[in-house]
C-alpha positions as CSV (number, residue, x, y, z in Angstrom):
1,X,2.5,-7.9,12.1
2,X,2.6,-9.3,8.1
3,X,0.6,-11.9,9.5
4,X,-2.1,-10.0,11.0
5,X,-4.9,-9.5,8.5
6,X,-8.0,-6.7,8.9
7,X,-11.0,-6.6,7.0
8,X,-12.1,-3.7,5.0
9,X,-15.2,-3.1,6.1
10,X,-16.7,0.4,6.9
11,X,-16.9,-0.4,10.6
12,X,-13.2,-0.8,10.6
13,X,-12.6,2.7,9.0
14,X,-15.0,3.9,11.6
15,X,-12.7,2.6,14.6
16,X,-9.2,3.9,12.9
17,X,-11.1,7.3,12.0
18,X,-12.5,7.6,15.7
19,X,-9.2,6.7,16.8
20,X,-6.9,9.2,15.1
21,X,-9.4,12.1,15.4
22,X,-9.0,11.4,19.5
23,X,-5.3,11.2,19.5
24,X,-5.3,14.2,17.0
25,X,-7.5,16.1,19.7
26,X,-5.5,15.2,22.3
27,X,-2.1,16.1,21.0
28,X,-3.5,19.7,19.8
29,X,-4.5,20.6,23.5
30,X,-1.0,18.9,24.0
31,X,-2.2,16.1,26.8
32,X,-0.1,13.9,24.5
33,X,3.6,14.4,22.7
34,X,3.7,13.9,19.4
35,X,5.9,11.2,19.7
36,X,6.0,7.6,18.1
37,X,6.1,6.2,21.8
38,X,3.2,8.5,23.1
39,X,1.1,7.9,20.6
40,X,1.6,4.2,20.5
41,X,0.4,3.6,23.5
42,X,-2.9,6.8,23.6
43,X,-4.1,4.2,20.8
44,X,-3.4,1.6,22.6
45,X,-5.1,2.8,25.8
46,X,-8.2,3.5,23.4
47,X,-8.5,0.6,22.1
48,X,-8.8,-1.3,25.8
49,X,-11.3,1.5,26.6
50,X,-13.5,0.9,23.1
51,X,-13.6,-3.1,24.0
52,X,-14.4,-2.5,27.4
53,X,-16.9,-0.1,26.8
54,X,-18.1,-2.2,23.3
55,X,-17.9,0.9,21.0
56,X,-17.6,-0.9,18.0
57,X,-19.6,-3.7,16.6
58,X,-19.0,-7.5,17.6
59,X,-18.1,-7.8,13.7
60,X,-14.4,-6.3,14.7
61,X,-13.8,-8.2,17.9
62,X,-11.0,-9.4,15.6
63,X,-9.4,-7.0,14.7
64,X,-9.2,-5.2,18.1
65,X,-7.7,-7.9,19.5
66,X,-5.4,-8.1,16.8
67,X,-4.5,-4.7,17.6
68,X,-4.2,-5.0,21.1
69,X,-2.0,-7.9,20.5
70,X,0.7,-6.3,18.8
71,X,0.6,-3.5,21.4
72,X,1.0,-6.3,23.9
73,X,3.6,-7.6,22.5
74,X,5.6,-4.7,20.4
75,X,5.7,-2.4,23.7
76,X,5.7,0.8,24.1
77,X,7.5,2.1,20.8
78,X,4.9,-0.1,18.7
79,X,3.6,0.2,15.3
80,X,0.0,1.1,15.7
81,X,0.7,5.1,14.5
82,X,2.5,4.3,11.5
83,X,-0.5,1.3,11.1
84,X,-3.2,3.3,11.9
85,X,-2.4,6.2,9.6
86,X,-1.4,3.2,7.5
87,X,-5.0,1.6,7.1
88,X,-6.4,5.3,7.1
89,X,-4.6,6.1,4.0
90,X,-5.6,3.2,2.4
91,X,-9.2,3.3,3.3
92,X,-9.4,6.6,1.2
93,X,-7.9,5.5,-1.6
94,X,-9.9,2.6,-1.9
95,X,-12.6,4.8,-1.3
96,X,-11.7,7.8,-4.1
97,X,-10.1,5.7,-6.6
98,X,-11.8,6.2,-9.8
99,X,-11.8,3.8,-13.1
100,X,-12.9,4.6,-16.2
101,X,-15.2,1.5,-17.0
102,X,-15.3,2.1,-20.6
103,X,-11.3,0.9,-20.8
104,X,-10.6,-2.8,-19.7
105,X,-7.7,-3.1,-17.1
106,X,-5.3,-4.0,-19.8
107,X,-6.1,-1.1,-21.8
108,X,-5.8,1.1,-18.8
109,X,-2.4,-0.4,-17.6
110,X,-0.4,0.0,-21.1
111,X,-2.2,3.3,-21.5
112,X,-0.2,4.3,-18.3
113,X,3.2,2.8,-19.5
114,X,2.5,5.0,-22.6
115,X,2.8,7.7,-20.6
116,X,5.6,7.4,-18.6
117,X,7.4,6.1,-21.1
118,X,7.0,9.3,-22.9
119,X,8.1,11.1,-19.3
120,X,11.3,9.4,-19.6
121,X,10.7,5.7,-18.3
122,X,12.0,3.4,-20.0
123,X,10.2,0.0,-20.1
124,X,10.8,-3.8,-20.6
125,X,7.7,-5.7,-20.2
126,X,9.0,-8.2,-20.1
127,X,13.0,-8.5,-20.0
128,X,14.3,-10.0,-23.2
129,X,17.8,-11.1,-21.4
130,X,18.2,-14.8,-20.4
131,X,18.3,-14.9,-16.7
132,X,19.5,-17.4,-13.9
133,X,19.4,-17.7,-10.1
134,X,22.8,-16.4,-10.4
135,X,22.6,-13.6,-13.0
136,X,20.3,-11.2,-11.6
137,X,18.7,-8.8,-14.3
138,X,20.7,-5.5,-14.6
139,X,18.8,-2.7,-15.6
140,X,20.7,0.2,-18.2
141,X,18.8,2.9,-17.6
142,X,18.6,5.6,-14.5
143,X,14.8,5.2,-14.4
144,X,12.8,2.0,-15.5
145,X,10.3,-0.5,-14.7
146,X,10.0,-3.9,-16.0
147,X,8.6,-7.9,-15.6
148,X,9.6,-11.1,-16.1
149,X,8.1,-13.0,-18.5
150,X,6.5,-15.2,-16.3
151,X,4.6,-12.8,-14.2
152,X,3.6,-11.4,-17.6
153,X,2.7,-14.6,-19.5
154,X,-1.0,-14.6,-19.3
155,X,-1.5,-11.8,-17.1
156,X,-4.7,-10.6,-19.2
157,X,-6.9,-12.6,-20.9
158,X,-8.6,-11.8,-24.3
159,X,-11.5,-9.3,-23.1
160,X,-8.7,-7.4,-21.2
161,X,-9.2,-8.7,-18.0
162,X,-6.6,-8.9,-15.2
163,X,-6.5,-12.4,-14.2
164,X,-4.1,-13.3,-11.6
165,X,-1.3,-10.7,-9.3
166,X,1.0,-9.2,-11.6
167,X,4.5,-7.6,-10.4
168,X,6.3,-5.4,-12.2
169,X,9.6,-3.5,-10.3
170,X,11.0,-0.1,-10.8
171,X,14.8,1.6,-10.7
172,X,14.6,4.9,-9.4
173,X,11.5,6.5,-7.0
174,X,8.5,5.2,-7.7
175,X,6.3,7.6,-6.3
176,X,5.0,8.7,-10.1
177,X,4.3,4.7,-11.1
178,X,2.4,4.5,-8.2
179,X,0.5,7.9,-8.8
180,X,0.4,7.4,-12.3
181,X,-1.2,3.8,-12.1
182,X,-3.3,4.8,-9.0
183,X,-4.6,7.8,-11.3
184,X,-5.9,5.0,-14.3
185,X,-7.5,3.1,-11.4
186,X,-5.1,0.7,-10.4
187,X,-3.8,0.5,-6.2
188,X,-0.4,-1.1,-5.8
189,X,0.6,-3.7,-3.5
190,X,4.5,-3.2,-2.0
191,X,6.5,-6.3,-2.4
192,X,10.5,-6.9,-2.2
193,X,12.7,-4.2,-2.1
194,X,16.8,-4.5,-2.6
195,X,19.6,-3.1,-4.1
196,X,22.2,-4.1,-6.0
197,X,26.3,-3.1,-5.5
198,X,25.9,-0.2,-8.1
199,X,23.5,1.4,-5.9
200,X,20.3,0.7,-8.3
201,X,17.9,0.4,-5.9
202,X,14.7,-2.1,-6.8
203,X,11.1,-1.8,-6.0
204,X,8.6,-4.6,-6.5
205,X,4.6,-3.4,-6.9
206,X,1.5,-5.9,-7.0
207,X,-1.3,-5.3,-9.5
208,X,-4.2,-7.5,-8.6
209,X,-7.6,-8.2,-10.4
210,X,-10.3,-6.0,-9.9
211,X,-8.0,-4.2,-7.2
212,X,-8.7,-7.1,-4.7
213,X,-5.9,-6.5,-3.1
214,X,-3.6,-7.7,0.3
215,X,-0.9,-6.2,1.9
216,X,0.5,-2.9,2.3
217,X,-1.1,-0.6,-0.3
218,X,1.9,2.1,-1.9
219,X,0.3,5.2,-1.4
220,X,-0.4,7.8,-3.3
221,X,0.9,11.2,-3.1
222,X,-2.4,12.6,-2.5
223,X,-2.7,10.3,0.5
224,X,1.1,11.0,1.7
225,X,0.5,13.9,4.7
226,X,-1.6,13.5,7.8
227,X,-3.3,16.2,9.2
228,X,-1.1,17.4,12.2
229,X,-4.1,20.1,13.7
């Protein structure tokens, strides 16, 4: 599935809204269980009815067959619920996001920082401790989120500007970073997650220019519950 790519076009939101407003309909007159299984393959039965019946424009003959492909080949306890609600969520974030213009990216990202650093995170953008392949950072405090050097090392340019993906990783949930940033008009990008043996556990978010993002967007608490009726 990570590498299956969709566009973003409003045709596509279309075909995931249709789709979860059907299985939604069906499950609340209880024709289908609201189970992971069940659901899997509604959507996948939908999705060989809207080709067949060519519901949706030729544009996203892609990306249903993409779709049907991984219900092909995942079976019947597939991933197209948790990707469908997935790319539903993201759609509307994309969507409502709102950035104040009048701030450059740069001023809008430390601005945030500001914030949560005065909410009790503490920050080291970048780490000042010499690292190695075999000396992993350590952080000292219970929450934090920090860079490396190089990811920061001419992440903005003079005007401000974002120019190239810049990670930065938390200790501790990140569910505030990711509303806080989301909230100064930034979406986040999930990357590498781990932890280490004193059960610090490591979260690793994607800033791109001009939110042009790819991947799996972390959402937003606002975007968190799907409708069940």
């Amino acid at each position: 599935m990570s590498n299956i790519t969709f566009n973003k076009s409003d045709e596509l939101y279309n075909l995931i809204l249709g789709a979860l407003i059907a299985l939604l309909s069906e499950q609340h007159i209880g024709k289908v269980a609201r189970k992971v299984a069940s659901e899997n393959i509604f959507l996948g039965k939908w999705l060989k009815r809207a080709k067949k019946q060519k519901r949706y424009p030729k544009a996203l003959s892609k990306d249903i067959d993409s779709l049907l492909y991984l219900y092909a080949t995942e079976g019947r306890s597939g991933s197209l619920p948790s990707l469908f609600k997935q790319m539903y969520c993201e759609f509307q974030l994309l969507r409502n996001i709102k950035i104040n213009v009048n701030e450059t990216e740069m001023q809008r990202f430390y601005n945030t920082m500001t914030l949560l650093e005065q909410d009790g995170w503490f920050l080291s953008l970048p780490i000042t401790a010499e690292l190695d392949a075999k000396t992993p950072y350590r952080p000292s405090h219970e929450k934090e989120i920090f860079t490396t050097p190089w990811y920061i090392c001419d992440a903005f340019d003079k005007h401000g500007n974002l120019t190239k993906p810049f990670s930065i990783f938390t200790v501790s949930p990140p569910q505030q970073v990711i509303d806080s940033l989301y909230h100064n008009g930034f979406i986040l990008v999930k990357g590498l997650s781990s932890a280490d043996e004193l059960g610090n556990a490591y979260q690793q978010f994607t800033l791109f220019p001009q939110n042009k993002c790819c991947g799996d967007a972390a959402i937003p608490s606002e975007y968190l519950t799907w409708p069940t009726h």
